[in-house]
VEXKEDREN-927688 format. One record per residue (C-alpha): x, y, z. Coordinates in nm, 4 decimals. Layout:
# VEXKEDREN-927688
x=X y=Y z=Z
...
END
This chain:
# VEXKEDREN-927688
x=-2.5359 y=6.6581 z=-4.5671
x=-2.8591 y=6.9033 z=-4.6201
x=-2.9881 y=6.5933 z=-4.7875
x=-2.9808 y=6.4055 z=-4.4782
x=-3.0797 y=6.7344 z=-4.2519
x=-3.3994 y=6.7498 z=-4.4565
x=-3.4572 y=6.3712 z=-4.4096
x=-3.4113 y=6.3894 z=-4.0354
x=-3.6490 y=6.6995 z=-4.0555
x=-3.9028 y=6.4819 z=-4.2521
x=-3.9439 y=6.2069 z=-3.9725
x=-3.6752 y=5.9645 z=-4.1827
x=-3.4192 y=5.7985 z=-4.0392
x=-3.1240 y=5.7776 z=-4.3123
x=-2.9274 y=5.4681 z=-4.3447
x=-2.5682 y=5.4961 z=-4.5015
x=-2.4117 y=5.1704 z=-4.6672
x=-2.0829 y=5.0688 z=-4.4854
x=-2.1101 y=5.3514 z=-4.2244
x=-2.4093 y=5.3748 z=-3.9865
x=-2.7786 y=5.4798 z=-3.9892
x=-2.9187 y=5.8506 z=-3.8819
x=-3.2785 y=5.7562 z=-3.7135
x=-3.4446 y=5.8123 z=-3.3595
x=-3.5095 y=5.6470 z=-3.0689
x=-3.8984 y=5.6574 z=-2.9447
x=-3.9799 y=5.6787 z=-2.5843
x=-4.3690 y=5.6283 z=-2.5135
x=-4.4726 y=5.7380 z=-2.1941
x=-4.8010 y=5.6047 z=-2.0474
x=-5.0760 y=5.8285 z=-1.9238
x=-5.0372 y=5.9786 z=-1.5978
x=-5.3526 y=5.9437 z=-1.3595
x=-5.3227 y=6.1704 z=-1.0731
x=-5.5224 y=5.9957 z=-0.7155
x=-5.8553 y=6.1909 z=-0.6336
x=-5.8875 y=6.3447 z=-1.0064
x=-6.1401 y=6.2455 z=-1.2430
x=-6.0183 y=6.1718 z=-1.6251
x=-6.2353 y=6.2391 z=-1.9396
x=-6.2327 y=5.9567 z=-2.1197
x=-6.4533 y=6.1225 z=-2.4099
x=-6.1335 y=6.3000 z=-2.5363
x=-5.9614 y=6.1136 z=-2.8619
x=-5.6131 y=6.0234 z=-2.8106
x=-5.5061 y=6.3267 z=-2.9776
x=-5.6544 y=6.5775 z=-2.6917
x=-5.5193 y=6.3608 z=-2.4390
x=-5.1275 y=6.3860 z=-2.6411
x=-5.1690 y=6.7528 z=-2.6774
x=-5.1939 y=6.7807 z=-2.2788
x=-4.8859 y=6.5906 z=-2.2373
x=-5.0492 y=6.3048 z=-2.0705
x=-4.9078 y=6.0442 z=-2.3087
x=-4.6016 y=6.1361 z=-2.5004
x=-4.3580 y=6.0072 z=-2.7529
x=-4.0115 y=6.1030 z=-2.6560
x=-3.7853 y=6.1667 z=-2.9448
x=-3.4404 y=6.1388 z=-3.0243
x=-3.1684 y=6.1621 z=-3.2583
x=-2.9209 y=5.8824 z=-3.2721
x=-2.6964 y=5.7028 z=-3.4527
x=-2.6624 y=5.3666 z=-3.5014
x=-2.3275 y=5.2482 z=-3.6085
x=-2.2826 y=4.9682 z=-3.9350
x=-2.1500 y=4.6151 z=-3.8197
x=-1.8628 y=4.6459 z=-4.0508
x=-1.7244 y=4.9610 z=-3.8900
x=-1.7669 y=4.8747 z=-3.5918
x=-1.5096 y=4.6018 z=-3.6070
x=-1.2762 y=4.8455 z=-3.6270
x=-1.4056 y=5.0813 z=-3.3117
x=-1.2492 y=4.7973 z=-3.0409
x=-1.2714 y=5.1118 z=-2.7864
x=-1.6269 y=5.1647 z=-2.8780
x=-1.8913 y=5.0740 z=-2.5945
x=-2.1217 y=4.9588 z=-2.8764
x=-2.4315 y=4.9864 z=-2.6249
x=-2.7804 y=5.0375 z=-2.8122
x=-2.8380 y=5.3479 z=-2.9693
x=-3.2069 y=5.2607 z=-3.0180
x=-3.4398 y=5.0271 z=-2.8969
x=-3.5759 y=4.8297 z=-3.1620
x=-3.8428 y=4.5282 z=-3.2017
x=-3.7707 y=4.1791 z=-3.1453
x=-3.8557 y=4.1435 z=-3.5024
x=-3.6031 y=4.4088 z=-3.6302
x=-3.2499 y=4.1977 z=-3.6903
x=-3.0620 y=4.3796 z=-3.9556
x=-2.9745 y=4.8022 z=-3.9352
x=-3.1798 y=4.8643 z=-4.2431
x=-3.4720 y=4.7846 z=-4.0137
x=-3.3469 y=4.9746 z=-3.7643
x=-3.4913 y=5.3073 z=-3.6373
x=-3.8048 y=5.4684 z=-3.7998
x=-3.9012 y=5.4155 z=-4.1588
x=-3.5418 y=5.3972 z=-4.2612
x=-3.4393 y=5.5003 z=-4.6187
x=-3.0941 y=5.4498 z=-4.8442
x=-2.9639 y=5.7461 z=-4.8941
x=-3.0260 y=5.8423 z=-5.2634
x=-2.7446 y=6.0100 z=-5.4921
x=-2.9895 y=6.1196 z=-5.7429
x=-3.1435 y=6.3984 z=-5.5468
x=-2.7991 y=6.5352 z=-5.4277
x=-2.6769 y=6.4888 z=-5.7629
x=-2.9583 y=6.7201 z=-5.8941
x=-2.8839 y=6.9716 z=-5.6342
x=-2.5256 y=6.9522 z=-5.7270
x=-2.6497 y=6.9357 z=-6.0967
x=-2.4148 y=6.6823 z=-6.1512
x=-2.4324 y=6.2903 z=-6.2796
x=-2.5741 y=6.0440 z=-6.0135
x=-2.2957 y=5.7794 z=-6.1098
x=-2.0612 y=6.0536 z=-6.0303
x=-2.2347 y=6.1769 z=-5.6423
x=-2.2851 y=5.7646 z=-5.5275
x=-1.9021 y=5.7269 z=-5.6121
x=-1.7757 y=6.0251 z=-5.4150
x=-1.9839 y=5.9119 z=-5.1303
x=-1.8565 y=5.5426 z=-5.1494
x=-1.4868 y=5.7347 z=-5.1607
x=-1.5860 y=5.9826 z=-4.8900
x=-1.6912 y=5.7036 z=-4.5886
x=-1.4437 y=5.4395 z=-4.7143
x=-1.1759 y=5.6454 z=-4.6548
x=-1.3270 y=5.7343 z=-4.2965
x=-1.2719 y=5.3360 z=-4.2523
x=-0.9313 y=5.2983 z=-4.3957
x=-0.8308 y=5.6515 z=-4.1284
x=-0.9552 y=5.4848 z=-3.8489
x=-0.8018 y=5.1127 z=-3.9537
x=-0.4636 y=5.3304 z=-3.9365
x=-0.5591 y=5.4449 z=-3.5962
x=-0.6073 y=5.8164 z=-3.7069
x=-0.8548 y=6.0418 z=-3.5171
x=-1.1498 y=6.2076 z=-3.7319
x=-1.3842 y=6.4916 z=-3.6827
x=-1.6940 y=6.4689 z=-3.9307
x=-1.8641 y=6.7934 z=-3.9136
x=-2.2186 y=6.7280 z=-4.0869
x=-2.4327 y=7.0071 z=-3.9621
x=-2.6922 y=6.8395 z=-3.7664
x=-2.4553 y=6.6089 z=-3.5841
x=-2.1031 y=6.5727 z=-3.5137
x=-1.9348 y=6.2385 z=-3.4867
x=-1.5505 y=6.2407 z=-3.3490
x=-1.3987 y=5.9092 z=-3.3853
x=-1.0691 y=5.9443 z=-3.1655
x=-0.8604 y=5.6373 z=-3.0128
x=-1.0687 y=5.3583 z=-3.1763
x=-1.3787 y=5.4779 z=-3.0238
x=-1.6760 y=5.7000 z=-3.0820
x=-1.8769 y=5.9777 z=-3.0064
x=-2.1940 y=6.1839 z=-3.1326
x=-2.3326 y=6.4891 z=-3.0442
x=-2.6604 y=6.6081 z=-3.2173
x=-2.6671 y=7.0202 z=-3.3272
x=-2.9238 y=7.1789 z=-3.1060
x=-3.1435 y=7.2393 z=-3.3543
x=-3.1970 y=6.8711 z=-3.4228
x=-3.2623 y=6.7559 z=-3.0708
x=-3.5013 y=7.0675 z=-2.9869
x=-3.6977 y=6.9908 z=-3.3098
x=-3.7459 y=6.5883 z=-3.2711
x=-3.8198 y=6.6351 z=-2.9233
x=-4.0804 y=6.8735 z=-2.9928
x=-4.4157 y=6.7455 z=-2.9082
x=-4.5527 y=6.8554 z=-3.2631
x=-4.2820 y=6.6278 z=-3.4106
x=-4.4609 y=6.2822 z=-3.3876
x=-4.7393 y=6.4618 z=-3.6989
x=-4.4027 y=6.4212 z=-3.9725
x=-4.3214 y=6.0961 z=-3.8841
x=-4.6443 y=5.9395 z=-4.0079
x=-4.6703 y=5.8273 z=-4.3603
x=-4.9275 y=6.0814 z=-4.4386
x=-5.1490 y=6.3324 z=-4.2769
x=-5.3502 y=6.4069 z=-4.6026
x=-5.6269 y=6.1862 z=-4.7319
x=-5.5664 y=5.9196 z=-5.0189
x=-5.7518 y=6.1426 z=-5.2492
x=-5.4656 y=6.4149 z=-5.2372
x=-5.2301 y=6.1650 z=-5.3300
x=-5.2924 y=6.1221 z=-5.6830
x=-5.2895 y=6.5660 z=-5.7218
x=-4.9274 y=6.5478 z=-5.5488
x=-4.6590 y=6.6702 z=-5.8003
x=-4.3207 y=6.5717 z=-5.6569
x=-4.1341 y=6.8227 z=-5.8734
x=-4.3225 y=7.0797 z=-5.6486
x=-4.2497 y=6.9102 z=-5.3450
x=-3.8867 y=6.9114 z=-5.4133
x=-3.8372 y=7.2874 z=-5.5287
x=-3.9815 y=7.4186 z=-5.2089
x=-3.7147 y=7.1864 z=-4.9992
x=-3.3984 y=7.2874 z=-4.8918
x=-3.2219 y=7.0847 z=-5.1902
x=-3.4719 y=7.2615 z=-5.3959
x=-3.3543 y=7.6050 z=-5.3349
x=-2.9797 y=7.5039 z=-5.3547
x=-3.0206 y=7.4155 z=-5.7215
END
């Protein structure tokens, strides 16, 4: 779960085979030009963002898999996100969606990979075979909280998540990079992955 926390936190949206997909849902909203007052149009697009005259509204959602969803015949199934005409499958879904990985929670765990991506595969099929048997579940992941109770569904987001992606400083970690090209080659992702949260776990 603090593998998927940190993803979130990193602008990622998280897709989980057989289950659903952790991304966000992006709002833009236009600029607002006010009658009588005059608008510098000198300013970059970043000015004009930081004075709230053109946002991105972010949030957290959660986009249900197909196959589980068979099962939900209660669920409203009404779009969690709003996604291009060119998007047609849920690993497209959202904002640059990733698979979530065993290895790193494995080496958090300090345990074999083979060993973390079969406890996941038993962890959310059993969620499927409870709800085919009509039993009500309560999945308590930190961030969010997703209740699946008389063949139906609901999500609520912690706090913490929803304040953070709806931040206005947010929109900076979802781009691929904010450091130039030449930085790239100097990056040492052993570094990068002791100061994250897995990091200090281990």
């Amino acid at each position: 779960m603090q593998h998927m926390d940190d993803k979130l936190r990193q602008g990622l949206g998280v897709n989980i085979k057989g289950f659903g997909a952790f991304t966000f849902d992006i709002d833009t909203e236009l600029p607002k030009i006010q009658h009588g007052r005059q608008v510098d149009i000198a300013k970059g697009i970043k000015d004009v963002r930081s004075e709230r005259k053109n946002i991105h509204h972010c949030k957290p959602r959660f986009v249900i898999d197909p196959s589980l969803q068979t099962h939900l015949n209660r669920f409203h199934g009404k779009e969690q996100i709003t996604p291009a005409k060119s998007q047609k499958s849920i690993y497209q879904k959202g904002f640059r969606m990733v698979f979530l990985n065993p290895v790193p929670v494995a080496h958090a765990a300090q345990m074999g990979p083979d060993v973390v991506k079969d406890c996941m595969a038993a962890i959310f099929g059993a969620v499927e075979d409870l709800i085919r048997q009509d039993r009500d579940i309560s999945l308590q992941m930190g961030f969010a909280n997703l209740r699946f109770t008389n063949r139906s569904l609901k999500v609520h987001f912690a706090d913490y998540m929803t304040k953070q992606v709806a931040d206005k400083d947010y929109e900076t970690t979802m781009r691929r990079s904010n450091s130039p090209v030449s930085t790239m080659w100097t990056t040492c992702s052993a570094d990068i992955f002791r100061a994250s949260a897995m990091g200090n776990l281990v």
